[in-house]
C-alpha positions in Angstrom: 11.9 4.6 -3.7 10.6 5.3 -0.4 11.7 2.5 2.3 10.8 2.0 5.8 12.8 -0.1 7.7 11.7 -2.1 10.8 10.6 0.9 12.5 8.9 1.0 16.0 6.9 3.8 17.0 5.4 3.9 20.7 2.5 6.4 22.0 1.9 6.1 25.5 3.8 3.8 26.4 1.4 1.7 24.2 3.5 -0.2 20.9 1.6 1.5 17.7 3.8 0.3 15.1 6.4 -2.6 15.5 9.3 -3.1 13.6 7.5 -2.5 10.4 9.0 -2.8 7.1 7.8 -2.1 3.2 9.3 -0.9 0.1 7.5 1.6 -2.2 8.7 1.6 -5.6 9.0 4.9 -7.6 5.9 6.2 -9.2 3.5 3.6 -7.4 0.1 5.1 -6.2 -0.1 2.6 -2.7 -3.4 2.7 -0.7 -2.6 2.1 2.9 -5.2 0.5 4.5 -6.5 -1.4 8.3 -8.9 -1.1 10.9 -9.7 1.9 12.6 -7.3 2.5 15.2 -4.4 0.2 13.5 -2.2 3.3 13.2 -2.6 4.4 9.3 -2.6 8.1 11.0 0.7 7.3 12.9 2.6 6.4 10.2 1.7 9.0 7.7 2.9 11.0 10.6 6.2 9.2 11.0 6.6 9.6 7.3 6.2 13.2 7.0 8.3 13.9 9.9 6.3 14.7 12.8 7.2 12.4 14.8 10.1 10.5 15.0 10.3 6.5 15.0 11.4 4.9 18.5 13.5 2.9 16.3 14.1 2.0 12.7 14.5 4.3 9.7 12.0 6.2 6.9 14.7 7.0 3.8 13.2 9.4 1.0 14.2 9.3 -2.8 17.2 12.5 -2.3 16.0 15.5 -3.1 12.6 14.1 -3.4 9.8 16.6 -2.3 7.2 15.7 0.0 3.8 16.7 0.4 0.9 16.5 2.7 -1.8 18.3 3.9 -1.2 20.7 7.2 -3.8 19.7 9.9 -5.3 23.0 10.6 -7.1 24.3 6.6 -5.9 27.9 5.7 -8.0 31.0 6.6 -7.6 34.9 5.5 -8.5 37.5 3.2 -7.1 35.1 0.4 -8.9 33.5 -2.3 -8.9 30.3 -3.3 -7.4 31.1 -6.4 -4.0 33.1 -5.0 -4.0 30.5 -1.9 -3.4 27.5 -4.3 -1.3 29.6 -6.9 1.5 30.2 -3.7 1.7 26.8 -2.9 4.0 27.0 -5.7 6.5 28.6 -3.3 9.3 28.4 -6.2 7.1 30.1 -9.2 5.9 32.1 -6.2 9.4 33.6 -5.2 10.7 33.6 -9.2 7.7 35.6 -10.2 8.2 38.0 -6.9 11.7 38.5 -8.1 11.3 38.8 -11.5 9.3 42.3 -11.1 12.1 43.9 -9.5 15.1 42.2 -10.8 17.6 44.7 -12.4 20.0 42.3 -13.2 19.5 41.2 -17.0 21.5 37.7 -16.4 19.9 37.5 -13.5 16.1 37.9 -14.8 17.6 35.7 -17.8 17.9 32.8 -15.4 14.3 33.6 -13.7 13.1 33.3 -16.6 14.6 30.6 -17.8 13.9 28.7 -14.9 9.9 30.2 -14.9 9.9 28.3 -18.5 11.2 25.2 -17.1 8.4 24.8 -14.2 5.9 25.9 -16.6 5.1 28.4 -14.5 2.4 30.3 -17.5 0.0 27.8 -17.6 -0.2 27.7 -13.9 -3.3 29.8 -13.7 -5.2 27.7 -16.0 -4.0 24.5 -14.0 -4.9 25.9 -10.6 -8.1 26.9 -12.3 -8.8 23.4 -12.9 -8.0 22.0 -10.1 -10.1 23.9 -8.1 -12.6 23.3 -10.5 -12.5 19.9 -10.2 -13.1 20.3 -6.7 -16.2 21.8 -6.9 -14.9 25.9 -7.0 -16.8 27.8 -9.4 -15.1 30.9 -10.7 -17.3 32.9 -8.9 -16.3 30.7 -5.6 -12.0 31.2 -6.8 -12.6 34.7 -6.2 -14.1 34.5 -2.9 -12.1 35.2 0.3 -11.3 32.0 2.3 -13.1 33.3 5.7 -16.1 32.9 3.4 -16.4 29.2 3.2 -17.0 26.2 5.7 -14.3 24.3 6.9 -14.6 22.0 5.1 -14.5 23.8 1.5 -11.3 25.7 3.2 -10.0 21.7 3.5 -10.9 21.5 -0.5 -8.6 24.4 -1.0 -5.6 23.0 0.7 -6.1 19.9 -1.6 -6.3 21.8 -4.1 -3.1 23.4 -3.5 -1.4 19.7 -2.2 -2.0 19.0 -5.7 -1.1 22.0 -7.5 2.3 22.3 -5.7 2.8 18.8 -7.3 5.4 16.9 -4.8 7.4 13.8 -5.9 6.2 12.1 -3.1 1.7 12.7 -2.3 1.1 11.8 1.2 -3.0 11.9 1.8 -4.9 11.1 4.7 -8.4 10.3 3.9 -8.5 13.3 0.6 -12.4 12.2 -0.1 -13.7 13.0 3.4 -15.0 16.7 2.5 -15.9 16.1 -0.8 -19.0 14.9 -2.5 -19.7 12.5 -4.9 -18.8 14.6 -7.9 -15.5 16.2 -6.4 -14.3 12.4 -5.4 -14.5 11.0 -9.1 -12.5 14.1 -10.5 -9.9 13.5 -7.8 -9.9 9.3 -8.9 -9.1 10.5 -12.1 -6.7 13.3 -10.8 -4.5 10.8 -8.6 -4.7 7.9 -11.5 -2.8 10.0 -13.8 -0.4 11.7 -11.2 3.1 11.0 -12.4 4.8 10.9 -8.6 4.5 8.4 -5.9 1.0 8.4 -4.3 0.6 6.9 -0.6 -2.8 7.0 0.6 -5.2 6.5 3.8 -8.0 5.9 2.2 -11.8 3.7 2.8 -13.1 4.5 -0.7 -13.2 1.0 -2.2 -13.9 2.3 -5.2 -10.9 5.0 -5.1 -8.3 1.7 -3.8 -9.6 0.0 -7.2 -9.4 2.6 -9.8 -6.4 4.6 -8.6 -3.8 2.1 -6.7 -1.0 -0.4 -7.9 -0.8 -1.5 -4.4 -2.8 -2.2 -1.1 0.0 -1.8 2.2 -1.8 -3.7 5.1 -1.6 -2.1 8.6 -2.3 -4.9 11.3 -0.9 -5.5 14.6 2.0 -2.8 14.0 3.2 -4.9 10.7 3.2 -3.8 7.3 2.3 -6.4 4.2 2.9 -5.0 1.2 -0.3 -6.9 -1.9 0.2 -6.0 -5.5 -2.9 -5.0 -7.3 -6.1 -3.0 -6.4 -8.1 -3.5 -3.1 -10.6 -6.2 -4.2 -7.1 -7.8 -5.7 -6.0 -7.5 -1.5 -9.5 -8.9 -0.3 -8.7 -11.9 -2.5 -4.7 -12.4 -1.1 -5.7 -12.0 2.2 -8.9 -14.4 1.9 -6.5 -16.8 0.9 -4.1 -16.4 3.7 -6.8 -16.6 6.2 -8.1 -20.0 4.5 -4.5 -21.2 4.4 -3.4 -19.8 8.2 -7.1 -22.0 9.2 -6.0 -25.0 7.5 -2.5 -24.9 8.9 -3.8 -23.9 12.7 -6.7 -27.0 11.8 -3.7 -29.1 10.9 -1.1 -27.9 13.8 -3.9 -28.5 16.4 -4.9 -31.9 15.3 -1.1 -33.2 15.3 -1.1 -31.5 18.6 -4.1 -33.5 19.7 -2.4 -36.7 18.6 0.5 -35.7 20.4 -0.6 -35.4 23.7 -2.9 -38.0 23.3 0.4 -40.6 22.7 2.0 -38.8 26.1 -1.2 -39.7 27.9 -1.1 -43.4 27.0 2.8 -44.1 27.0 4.3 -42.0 29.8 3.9 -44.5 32.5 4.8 -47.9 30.6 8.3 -48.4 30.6 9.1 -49.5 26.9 7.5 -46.3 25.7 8.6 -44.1 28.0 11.2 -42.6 26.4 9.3 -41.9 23.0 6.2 -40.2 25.0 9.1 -37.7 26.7 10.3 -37.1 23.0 6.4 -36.0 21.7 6.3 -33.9 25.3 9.4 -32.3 24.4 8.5 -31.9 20.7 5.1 -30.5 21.6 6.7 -28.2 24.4 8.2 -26.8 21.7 5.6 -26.4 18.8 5.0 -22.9 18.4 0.9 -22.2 17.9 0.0 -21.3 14.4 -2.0 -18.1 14.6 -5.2 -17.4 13.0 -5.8 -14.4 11.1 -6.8 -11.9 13.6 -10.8 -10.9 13.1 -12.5 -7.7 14.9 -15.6 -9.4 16.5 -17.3 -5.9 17.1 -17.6 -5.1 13.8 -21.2 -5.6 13.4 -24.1 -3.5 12.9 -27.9 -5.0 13.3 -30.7 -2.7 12.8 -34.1 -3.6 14.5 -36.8 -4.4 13.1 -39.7 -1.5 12.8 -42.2 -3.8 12.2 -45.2 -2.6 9.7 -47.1 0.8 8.6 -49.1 1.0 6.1 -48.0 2.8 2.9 -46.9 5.9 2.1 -44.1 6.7 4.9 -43.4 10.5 3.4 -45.4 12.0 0.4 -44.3 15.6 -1.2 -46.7 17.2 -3.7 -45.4 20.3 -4.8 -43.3 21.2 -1.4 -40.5 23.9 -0.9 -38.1 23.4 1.4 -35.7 26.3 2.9 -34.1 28.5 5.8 -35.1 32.0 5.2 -39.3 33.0 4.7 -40.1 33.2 1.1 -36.7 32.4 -0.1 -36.8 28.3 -0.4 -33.8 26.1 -1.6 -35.6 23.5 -3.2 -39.3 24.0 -5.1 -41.8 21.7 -6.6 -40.6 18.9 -4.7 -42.4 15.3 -5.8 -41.7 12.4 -3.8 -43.1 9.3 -2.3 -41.5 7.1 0.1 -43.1 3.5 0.9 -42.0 1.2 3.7 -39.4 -0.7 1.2 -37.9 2.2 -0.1 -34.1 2.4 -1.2 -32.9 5.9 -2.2 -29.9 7.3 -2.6 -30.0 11.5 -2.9 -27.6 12.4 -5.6 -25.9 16.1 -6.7 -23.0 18.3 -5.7 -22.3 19.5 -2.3 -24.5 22.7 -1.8 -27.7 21.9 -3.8 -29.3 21.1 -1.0 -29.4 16.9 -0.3 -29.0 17.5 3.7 -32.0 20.1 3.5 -34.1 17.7 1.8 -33.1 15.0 4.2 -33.7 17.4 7.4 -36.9 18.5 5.6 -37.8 14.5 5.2 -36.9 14.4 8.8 -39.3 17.0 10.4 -36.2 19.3 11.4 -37.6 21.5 8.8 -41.4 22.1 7.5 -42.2 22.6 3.9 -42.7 26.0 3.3 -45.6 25.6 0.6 -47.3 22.7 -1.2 -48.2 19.4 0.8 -46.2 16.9 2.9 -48.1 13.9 4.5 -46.4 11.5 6.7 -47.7 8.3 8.2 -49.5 8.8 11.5 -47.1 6.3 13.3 -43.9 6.6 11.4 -40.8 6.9 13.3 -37.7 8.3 11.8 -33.8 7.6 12.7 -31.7 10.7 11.5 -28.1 10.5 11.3 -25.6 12.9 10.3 -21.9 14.1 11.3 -22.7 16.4 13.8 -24.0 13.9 16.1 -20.8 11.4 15.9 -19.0 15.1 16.5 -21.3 16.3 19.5 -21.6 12.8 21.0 -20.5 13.4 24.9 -17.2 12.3 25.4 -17.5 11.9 29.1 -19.7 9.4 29.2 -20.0 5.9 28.5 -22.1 4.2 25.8 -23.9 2.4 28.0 -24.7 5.4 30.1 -25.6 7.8 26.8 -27.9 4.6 25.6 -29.8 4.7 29.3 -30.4 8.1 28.9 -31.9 8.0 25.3 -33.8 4.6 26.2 -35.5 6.6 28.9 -37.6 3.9 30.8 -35.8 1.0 29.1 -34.5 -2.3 30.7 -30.9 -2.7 31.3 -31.2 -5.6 29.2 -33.0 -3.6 26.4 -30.5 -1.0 27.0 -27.5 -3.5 26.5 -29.2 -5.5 23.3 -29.0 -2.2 21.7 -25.9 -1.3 22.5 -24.6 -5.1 20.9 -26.8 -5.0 18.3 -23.4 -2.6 17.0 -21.0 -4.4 18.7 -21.2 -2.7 21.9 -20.6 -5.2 24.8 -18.4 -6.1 27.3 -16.0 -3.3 28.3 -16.2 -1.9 25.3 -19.6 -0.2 26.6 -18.3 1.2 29.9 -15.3 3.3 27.9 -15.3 6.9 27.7 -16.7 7.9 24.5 -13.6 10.2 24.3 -11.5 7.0 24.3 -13.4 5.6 21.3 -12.3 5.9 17.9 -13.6 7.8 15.2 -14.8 4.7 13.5 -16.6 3.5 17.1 -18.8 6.9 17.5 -19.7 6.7 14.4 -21.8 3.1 15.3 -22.4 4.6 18.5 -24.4 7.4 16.6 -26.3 4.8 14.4 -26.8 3.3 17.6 -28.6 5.9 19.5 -30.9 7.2 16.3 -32.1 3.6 15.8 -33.0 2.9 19.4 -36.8 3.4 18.3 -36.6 0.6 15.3 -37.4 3.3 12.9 -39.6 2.6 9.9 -37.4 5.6 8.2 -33.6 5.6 8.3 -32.0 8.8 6.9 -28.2 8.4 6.4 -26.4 12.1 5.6 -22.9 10.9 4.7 -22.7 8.0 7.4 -19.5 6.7 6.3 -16.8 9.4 6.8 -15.1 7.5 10.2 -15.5 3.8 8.6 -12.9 2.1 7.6 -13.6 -0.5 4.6 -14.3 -3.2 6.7 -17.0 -1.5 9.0 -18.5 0.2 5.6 -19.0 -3.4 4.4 -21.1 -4.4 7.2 -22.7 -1.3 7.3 -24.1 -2.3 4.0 -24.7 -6.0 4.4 -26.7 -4.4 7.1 -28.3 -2.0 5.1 -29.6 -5.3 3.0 -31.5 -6.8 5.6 -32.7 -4.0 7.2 -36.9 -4.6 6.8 -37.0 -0.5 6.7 -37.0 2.4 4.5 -33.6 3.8 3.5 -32.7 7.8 2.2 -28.9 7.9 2.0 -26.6 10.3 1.2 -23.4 9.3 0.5 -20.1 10.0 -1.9 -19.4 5.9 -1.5 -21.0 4.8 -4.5 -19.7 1.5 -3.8 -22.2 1.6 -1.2 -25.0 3.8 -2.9 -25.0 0.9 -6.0 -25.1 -2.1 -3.4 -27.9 0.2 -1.0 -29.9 2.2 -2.8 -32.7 0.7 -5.7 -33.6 4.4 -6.8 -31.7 7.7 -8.0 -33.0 11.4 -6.9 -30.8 13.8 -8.3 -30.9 16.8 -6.5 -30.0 19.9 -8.7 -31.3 23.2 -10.4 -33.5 24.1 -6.9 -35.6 20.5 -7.1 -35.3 17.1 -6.7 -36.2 14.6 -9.7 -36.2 11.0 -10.4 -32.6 9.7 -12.2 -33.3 7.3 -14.9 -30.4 5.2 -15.4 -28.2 3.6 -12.9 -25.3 4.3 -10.8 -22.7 3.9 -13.6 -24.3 6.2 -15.8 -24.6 8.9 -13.6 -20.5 8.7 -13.4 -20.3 8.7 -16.9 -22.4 11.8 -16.8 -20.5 13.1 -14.1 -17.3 12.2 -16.0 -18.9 13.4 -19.6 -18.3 9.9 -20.6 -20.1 8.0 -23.2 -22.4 10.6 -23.8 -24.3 11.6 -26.8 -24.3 14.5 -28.8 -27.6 15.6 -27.1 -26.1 15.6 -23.3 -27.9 18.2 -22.7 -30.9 17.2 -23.8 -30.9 13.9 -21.9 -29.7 15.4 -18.7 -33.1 17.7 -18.8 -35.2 14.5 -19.9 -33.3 12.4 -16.9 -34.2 15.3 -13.8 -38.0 15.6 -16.0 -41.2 15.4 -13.5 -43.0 12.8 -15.1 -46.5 13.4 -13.7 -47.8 15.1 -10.4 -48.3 14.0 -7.2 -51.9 13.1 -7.4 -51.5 11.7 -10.5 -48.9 9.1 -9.3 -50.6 8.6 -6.2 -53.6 7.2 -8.5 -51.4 5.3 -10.5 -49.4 3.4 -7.5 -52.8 2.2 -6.1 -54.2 0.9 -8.9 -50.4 -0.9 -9.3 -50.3 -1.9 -6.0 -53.9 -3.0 -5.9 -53.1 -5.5 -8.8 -49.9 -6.8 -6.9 -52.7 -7.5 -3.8 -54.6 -9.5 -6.2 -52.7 -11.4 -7.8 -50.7 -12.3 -4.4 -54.7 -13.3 -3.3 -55.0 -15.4 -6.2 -51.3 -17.4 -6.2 -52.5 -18.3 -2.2 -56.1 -19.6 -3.0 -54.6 -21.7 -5.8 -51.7 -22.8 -3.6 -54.1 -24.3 -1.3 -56.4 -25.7 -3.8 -52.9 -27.7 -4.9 -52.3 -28.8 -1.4 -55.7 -30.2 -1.2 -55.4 -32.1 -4.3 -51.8 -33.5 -3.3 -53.5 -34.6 -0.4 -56.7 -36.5 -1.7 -53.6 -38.3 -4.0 -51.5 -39.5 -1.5 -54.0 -40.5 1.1 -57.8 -40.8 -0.3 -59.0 -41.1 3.1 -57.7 -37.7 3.8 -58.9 -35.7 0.9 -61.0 -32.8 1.9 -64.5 -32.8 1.3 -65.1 -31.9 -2.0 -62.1 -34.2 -3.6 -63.8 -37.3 -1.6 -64.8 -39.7 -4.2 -62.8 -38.5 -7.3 -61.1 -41.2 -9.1 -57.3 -40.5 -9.9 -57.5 -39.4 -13.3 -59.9 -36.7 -12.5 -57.7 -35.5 -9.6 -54.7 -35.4 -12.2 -56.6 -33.3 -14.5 -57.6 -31.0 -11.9 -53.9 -30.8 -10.7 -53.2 -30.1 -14.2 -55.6 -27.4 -14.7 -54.8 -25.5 -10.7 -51.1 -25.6 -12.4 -51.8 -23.9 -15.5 -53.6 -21.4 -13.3 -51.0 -20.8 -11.5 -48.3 -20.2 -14.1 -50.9 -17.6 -15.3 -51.2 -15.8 -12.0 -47.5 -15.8 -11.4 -47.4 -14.3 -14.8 -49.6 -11.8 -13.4 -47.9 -11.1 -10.4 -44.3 -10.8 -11.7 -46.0 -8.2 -14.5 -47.5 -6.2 -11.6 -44.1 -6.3 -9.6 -42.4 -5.2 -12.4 -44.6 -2.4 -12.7 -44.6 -1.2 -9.4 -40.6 -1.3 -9.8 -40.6 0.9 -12.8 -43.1 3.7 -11.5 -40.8 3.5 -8.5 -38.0 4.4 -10.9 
C-alpha cells in the first residue's frame, strides 16, 4: 500500500503541494492527473525520493521496490538489448558471479536463485519489450549513440519495465512514442501485476489501463474510483452540486442581509437583525469548483479558396538527391479536409507533413498548390525553440509585423493569452502554455492549411479537449499527426497510412486500425487485407476527373434545392396574403396554389434525394 500523508511540499517559497493525503491500494494502476502546472511532476518527485516533503510522510510497502525513469536517457557504446537486460541489476550480478564462482554450494544457490527470478527467459522478455516499443532486431543491436533522444528515452522504458519494480512510477511514458508503441504499452501496463502510478494526458490510456483517477488541484489530492471518463463524470457532479450549494448559500445570504437592512434600527427587532449579522459574519462562503479561464483555443477564420489546397500526383519526397523516403505519393487536399497521417515513428509522417508544408519540394512527379493558400505548421521544435526571454505579447508583435496592438492582442486571446499572462517571460510559462503560444504564432495568418506534427505532447487532458472542440469548428483544412487517437477519431474524417515508402488511403476507421495494430479481430487473410487497405485505387488524373464531375453534381443539385426553395416561398406567400403574391401566382385560386405547393414539395424531396446521394459520394471518394 503506498500512503501519503498530509504532506506539504514548498518550491520557492511558493506552496506546491498542501497537506495532501491519499491511499493507494496494492496492485492498483492509479492515473494521477490536473492541470498543467498543478504539481503532478512534484510529487512523483516527492515519491521517488528526490526531494523531501516540507512536512508530512510518503510510507512504501517494506521492501517494496521502486521504479522510475532517470531524467537524463542512457548513452554509450551499449545496445539496446544489453542496456535493458542490466537493469536487471540482480540477474545481472548472479550471472556475473556465476561464471567465476568456485564454490559448488555457492553456484548452487546462484542458481537456484537465477531459477527463481526466471532469469532464462529474460532475453526473450527484453526482446519483446523492446519490440513492443518499436526496436527491431536490427535496431536491439545497434549502439545507443546511434539513436535520437528520444528512442534512447524508449530504451530506458524499456528497461523501467523489464526490471519489473513493485511499485511503477511514470511520468508521461507515451510522450516519445507513436501511435503503435502507445497501444502495446496500454496493453503492457493493463496486465502489470505491481502497483502502477501514472502522469499521464492519454485519455484513452487513463480508460483502458487505470482502476483509479488521483486528482491534483490546489495542492490537494482526491482520490475517484474507476477510469478517467468514470472521474469526468464524479467531478461533473461535484461541480453541479458545489453550484447548487454556493446558489443556495448566497441566496440565504441575500435574505440575510436583506432582514439586517430592514430590522437593525427598529427597536423590537433589533436584537434578531444582530443575531442574522452575527450568523452571517460567520457563514463561511461555499466555494465553486475552481475553472482555468485561459484554457481556450480559437482559430481564425481563413476565409475561402477555391478547391484543391495541395494536389500530389506521383511525388517523392526526401533529404538526400536521388534517394527519396516516400514514392508515388497520391493525395488531394480540399479546403474541408480532416486527415489524420497514420504509421510508426520513422516511416516518414513529419516528412510528408514538411513536404505538404513547402519546407521540402517533391523531388519528382507533380505537386500543385492553390495560388493563395496559406499554411500554419506546427511541430515540437518550435514550442522548444520559442524565446524564453521574451514575452508573448512581444514574440506576437514581432511575427504580426505591421499589425495593430489590438490585432496583436486578439491573437494572443484568441488562446487565452491576456492580461498579465501576455507580458510573462515565455521561460516562466509552462510547458502546456508554449505549446498554445506556438499554435498561436503559426495561425497568426488564419491559414486555410493547418498541419499539426504531434501537437499534444505539453497538454494536459483538459487543454487537449479544447484543442479538439476547436479543431471542430475550425472552417479550415486539417493534416494531424498525432498518437492521441482520442483526438485523431474526434478530428480527423480520413485515414493515410503512411508505410512501405508511400502514403495510401486507410479504409476502415480508427478502431480498426487498432485492431490491426493489436492483430485483433483479424481474418485469416491479414495480410491480404492490409495490402488491399494501403492499395492506390486510381491515379491522380483519374481522381481529379472523378471529384469534378462529383462535386459538379453536388453544385447542382444545391442550385436546384435554392430555386425550388424560393418558388415555395413565393407560393407561401400568394396563400397567406393574395395581395402579395408575386406576379405570376396573382390570380390563382387556392386549390391551384395547393397543388402547386404539392408538386414544388415532391420536387424537392427528389432533389434532396439527389443532393444527399452526391454528398455521400463525394464522402466516399474522399475515403
Amino acid at each position: 500500500m503506498l500512503t501519503i500523508k498530509g504532506i506539504t511540499i514548498r518550491l520557492g517559497g511558493r506552496t506546491i503541494i498542501d497537506r495532501a493525503s491519499a491511499t493507494i491500494p496494492p496492485g492498483w494502476k492509479v492515473g494521477l492527473v490536473g492541470r498543467n502546472g498543478a504539481g503532478k511532476s512534484t510529487l512523483m518527485k516527492a515519491l521517488m525520493g528526490q526531494i523531501d516533503p516540507d512536512d508530512g510522510d510518503i510510507d512504501l510497502p517494506r521492501r517494496a521496490r521502486l521504479g522510475y525513469i532517470a531524467q537524463e536517457a542512457p548513452t554509450g557504446t551499449a545496445t539496446p538489448f544489453d542496456t535493458v537486460l542490466a537493469a536487471d541489476v540482480e540477474r545481472a550480478a548472479l550471472m556475473e558471479e556465476s561464471e567465476t564462482c568456485t564454490d559448488a554450494d555457492r553456484l548452487a544457490d546462484i542458481h537456484e536463485r537465477l531459477i527463481a527470478i526466471d532469469a532464462w527467459t529474460a532475453p526473450a522478455r527484453a526482446a519483446r519489450i523492446l519490440l513492443g516499443l518499436g526496436f527491431d532486431e536490427g535496431m536491439q543491436a545497434q549502439p545507443l549513440d546511434s539513436f535520437s533522444g528520444g528512442w534512447k528515452m524508449r530504451v530506458a522504458l524499456a528497461a523501467l519495465l523489464f526490471s519489473a519494480p513493485d511499485v511503477l512510477l511514470l511520468d508521461e511514458p507515451s510522450n516519445h512514442l507513436d501511435l503503435e508503441a502507445t497501444l502495446w504499452l496500454e496493453s503492457f501496463l493493463k496486465s502489470y501485476p505491481g502497483t502502477i502510478l501514472v502522469i499521464s494526458h492519454e485519455r484513452d490510456l487513463l480508460n483502458t489501463v487505470v482502476d483509479g483517477i488521483l486528482h491534483l488541484q490546489g495542492g490537494k489530492l482526491t482520490l475517484y474510483p474507476g477510469n478517467y471518463d468514470g472521474f469526468e463524470r464524479q467531478r461533473a457532479e461535484r461541480a453541479a452540486q458545489a453550484a447548487a450549494a454556493k446558489a443556495a448559500q448566497e441566496a440565504q445570504m441575500e435574505k440575510l442581509r436583506d432582514y439586517v437592512a430592514r430590522n437593525s434600527a427598529r427597536a423590537s427587532t433589533a436584537k434578531q437583525a444582530q443575531s442574522r449579522a452575527k450568523m452571517l459574519a460567520k457563514m463561511q462562503p461555499v466555494m465553486a469548483m475552481i475553472e482555468d479561464p485561459s484554457m481556450h483555443f480559437d482559430f481564425p477564420s481563413p476565409g475561402e479558396v477555391r478547391p484543391p489546397l495541395i494536389t500530389l500526383d506521383l511525388a517523392a519526397v526526401g533529404y538526400a538527391p536521388g534517394q527519396p523516403i516516400l514514392k508515388r505519393l497520391n493525395l488531394r487536399i480540399d479546403p474541408d479536409d480532416r486527415i489524420a497521417l497514420l504509421g510508426r515513428n520513422g516511416n516518414g509522417k513529419t516528412t510528408l507533413a514538411r513536404l505538404l508544408a513547402g519546407q521540402l519540394p517533391a523531388m519528382e512527379g507533380g505537386m500543385t498548390t492553390a495560388s493563395k493558400i496559406r499554411i500554419g505548421y506546427f511541430t515540437q521544435y518550435q514550442v522548444e525553440e520559442l524565446d524564453g526571454g521574451s514575452t508573448p505579447l512581444e514574440l506576437m508583435t514581432r511575427a504580426m509585423e505591421g499589425a495593430t496592438p489590438l490585432a496583436v492582442r486578439g491573437q494572443l486571446g484568441r488562446f487565452g493569452f491576456s492580461g498579465s499572462i501576455a507580458t510573462a517571460n515565455v521561460g516562466t510559462l509552462s510547458g502546456g502554455e508554449r505549446a498554445r503560444l506556438a499554435l498561436a504564432m503559426v495561425t497568426r495568418d488564419a491559414p486555410h492549411l493547418l498541419i499539426l506534427d504531434e501537437p499534444t505532447n505539453h497538454l494536459d487532458v483538459d487543454a487537449r479537449e479544447a484543442l479538439v472542440q476547436a479543431l471542430t469548428v475550425f472552417e479550415g483544412a486539417v493534416i494531424l499527426v498525432s498518437h492521441d487517437r482520442h483526438m485523431v477519431e474526434l478530428t480527423a474524417d480520413r485515414l493515410v497510412l503512411v508505410d512501405g515508402g508511400t502514403a495510401q488511403p486507410y479504409d476502415g476507421s480508427m478502431p480498426d486500425y487498432i485492431d490491426f495494430v493489436l492483430g485483433r479481430n483479424q481474418p485469416a487473410d491479414a495480410d491480404a487485407k492490409a495490402k488491399a487497405a494501403t492499395a492506390p485505387r486510381k491515379d491522380g488524373k483519374a481522381q481529379r476527373e472523378e471529384w469534378k464531375a462529383l462535386n459538379r453534381k453536388v453544385t447542382e443539385s444545391e442550385t436546384r434545392m435554392t430555386r425550388l426553395q424560393a418558388q415555395l416561398d413565393a407560393i407561401d406567400i400568394a396563400l397567406a396574403d393574395p395581395a402579395q403574391a408575386p406576379k405570376e401566382l396573382k390570380g390563382l385560386a387556392f386549390g391551384e396554389l395547393g397543388k402547386r405547393r404539392a408538386q414544388v414539395e415532391a420536387d424537392m424531396e427528389a432533389a434532396e434525394a439527389a443532393w444527399m446521394e452526391a454528398v455521400e459520394a463525394v464522402e466516399s471518394a474522399k475515403a
